[in-house]
C-alpha positions in Angstrom: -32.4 10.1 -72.3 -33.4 14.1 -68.3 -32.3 12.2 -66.7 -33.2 11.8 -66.4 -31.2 10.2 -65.1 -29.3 10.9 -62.8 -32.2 10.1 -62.9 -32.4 12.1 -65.9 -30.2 9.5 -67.8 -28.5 10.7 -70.8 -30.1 13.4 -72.6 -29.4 11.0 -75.4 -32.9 8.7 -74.4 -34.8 11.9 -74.2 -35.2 11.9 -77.9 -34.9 8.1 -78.5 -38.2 8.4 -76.4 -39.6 10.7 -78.4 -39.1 8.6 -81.7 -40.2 5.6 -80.1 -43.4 7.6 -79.3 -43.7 8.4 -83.3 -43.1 11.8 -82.9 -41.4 12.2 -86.4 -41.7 15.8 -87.0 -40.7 18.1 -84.4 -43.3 21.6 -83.9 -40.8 23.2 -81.6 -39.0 26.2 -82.3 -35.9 26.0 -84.0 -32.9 24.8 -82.3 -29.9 27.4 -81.9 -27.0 25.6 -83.2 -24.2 28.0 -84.0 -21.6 25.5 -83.0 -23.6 23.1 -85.8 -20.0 21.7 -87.3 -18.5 21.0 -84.3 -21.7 19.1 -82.8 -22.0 17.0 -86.1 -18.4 15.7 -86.1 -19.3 15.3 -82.3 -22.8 13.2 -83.6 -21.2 11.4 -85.9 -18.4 9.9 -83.3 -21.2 9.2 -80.6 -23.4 7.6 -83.7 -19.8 5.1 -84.4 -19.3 4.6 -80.4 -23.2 3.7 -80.2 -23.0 1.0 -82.9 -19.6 -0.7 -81.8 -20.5 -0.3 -78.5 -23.6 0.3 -77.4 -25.5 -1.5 -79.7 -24.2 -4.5 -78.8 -23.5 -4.5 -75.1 -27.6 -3.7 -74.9 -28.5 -6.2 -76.9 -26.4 -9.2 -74.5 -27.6 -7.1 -71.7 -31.5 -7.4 -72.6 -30.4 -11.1 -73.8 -29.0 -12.0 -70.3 -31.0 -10.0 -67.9 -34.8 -10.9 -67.3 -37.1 -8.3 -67.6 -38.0 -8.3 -63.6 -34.6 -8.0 -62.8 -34.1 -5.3 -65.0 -36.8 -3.5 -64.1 -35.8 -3.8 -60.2 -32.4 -2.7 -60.9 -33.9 0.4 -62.9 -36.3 0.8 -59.6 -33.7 1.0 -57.0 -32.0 3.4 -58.8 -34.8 5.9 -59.0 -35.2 5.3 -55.2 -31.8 6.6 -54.7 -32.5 9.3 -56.6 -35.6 10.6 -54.4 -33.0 13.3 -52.6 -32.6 15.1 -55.7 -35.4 15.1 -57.1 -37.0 16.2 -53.8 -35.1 19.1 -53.3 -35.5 20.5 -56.9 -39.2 20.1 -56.6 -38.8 22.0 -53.0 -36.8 24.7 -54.5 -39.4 25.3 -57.2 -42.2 25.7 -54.8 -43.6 22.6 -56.0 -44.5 21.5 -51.8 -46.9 18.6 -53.2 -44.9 17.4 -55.7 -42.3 17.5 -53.2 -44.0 15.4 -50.8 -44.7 12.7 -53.0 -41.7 12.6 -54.1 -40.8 11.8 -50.4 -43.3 9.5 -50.2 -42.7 7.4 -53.0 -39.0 6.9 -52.0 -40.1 5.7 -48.2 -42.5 3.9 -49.4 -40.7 1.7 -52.0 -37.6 2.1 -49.7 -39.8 0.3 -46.8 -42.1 -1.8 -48.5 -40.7 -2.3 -52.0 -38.0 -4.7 -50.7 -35.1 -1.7 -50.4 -36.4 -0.1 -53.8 -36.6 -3.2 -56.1 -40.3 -3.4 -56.4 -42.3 0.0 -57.5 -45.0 -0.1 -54.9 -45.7 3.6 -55.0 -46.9 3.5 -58.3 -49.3 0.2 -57.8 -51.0 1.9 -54.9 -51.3 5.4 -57.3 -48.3 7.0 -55.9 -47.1 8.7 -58.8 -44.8 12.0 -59.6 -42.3 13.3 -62.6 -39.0 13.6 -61.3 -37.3 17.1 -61.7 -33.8 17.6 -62.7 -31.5 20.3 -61.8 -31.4 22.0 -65.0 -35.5 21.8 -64.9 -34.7 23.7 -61.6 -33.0 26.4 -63.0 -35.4 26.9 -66.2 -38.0 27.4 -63.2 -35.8 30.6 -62.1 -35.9 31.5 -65.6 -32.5 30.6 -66.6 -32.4 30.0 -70.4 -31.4 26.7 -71.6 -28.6 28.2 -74.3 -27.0 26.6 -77.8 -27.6 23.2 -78.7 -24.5 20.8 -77.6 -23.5 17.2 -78.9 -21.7 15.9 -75.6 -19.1 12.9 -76.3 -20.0 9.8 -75.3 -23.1 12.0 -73.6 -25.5 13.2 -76.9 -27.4 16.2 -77.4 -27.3 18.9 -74.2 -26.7 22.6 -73.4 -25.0 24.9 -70.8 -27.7 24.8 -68.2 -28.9 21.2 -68.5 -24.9 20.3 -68.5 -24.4 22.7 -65.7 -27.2 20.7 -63.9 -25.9 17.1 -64.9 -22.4 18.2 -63.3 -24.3 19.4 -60.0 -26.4 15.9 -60.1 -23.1 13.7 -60.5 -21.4 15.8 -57.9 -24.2 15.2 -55.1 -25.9 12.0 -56.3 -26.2 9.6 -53.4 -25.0 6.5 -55.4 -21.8 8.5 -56.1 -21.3 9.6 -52.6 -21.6 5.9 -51.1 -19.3 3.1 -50.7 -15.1 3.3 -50.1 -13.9 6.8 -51.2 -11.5 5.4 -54.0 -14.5 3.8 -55.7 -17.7 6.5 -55.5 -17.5 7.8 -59.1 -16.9 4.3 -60.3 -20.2 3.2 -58.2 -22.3 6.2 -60.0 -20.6 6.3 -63.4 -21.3 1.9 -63.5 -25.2 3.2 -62.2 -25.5 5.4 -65.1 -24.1 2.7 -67.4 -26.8 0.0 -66.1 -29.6 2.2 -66.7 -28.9 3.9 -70.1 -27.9 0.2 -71.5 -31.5 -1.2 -69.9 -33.4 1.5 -71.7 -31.3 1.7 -75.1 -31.9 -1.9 -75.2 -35.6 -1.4 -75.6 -35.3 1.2 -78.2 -32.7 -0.6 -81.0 -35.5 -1.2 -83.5 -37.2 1.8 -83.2 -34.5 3.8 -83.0 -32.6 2.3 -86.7 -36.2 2.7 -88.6 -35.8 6.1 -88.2 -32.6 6.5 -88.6 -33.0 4.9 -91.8 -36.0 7.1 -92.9 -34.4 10.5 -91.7 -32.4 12.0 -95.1 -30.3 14.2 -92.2 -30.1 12.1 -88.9 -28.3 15.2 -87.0 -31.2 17.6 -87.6 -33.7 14.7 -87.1 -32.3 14.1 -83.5 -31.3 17.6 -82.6 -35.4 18.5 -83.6 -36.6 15.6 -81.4 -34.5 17.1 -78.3 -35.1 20.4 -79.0 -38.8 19.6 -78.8 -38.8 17.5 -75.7 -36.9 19.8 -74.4 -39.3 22.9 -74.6 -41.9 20.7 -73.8 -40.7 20.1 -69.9 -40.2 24.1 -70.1 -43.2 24.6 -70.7 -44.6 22.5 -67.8 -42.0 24.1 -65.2 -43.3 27.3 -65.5 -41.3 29.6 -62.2 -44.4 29.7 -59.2 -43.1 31.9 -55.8 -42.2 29.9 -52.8 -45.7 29.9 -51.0 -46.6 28.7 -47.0 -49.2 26.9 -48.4 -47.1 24.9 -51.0 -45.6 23.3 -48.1 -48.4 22.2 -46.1 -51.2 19.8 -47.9 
């Protein structure tokens, strides 16, 4: 906020969508923090880089780019993500969620001019992405402490493992001249966190402003979310049957 994004984006808009969706008080179980002063000295930095920064650059960029054009840019990018997130839903037995996946990135590839239009989803075409670190929660690897990443936000060791794996083998960061690939993914990753934290400024400073401890606020709401996609990824065997619908 994951990704996404990879397609999981920064962890970071996983619990900006979660305020924006009012959820204000977080029911999950309590985060396990034991490296709590380190991560709030790490908060505080990425909450000083986000407001010189961030802030800013997302509010020209939802000032300067139309909404379309945003939205096609965002688009493409989950096309090129459809490798990924194919092969985690193959590796979790998930054979129909698998094949939409497929058929969502052909589709839009072929008939949403290269990915910019989402025509998968107008014709009812529609699937969750699944991230590594979703992946390995389905082979019942735990997720670990709470983490405050730099310049990243809120994470842990197997999500973090995951994100590595994803930047390591995304497609956008394997293209183009060999001198350039991490540039080509890194810039991807800035386009689509600053599209999406653009929609979220106002949102995102009520509560801020409401929240007498920001840090436990935000570590809640990721915690939450967090333990939520658990909870819908629980491990199934890899069956014959998943693979042919």
């Amino acid at each position: 906020m994951g990704v996404s994004f990879s397609a999981r984006i920064s962890a970071t808009l996983w619990a900006i969508a979660l305020i924006s969706a009012g959820l204000f008080e977080a029911q999950a179980e309590e985060a396990e923090d034991p490296f709590e002063s380190i991560n709030r000295a790490v908060f505080e930095f990425n909450l000083f880089f986000d407001e010189v920064v961030l802030v800013p650059v997302s509010f020209v960029y939802s000032k300067v780019v139309p909404d379309p054009i945003a939205k096609g840019i965002k688009n493409v990018l989950g096309v090129l993500r459809t490798p990924i997130s194919f092969t985690c839903h193959v590796l979790s037995g998930e054979g129909e969620k698998a094949a939409l996946t497929l058929m969502r990135g052909i589709v839009n590839l072929v008939f949403g001019f290269l990915g910019f239009v989402d025509v998968a989803t107008e014709i009812g075409l529609t699937v969750e992405q699944k991230t590594v670190g979703q992946l390995l929660g389905c082979l019942n690897i735990g997720t670990g402490p709470y983490l405050m990443i730099p310049f990243w936000g809120p994470s842990n060791p197997r999500d973090l493992f995951g994100d590595i794996v994803e930047g390591i083998y995304d497609p956008v960061g394997r293209a183009g001249p060999l001198g350039t690939r991490r540039w080509s993914y890194w810039g991807c990753q800035a386009v689509i966190f600053t599209s999406t934290r653009a929609g979220v400024l106002d949102v995102e400073r009520a509560i801020r402003d409401q929240s007498p401890d920001y840090y436990v606020t935000f570590r809640c709401l990721y915690w939450q979310k967090l333990h939520g996609n658990a909870a819908e990824d629980t491990p199934t065997p890899l069956e014959e049957e998943d693979f042919v619908q």
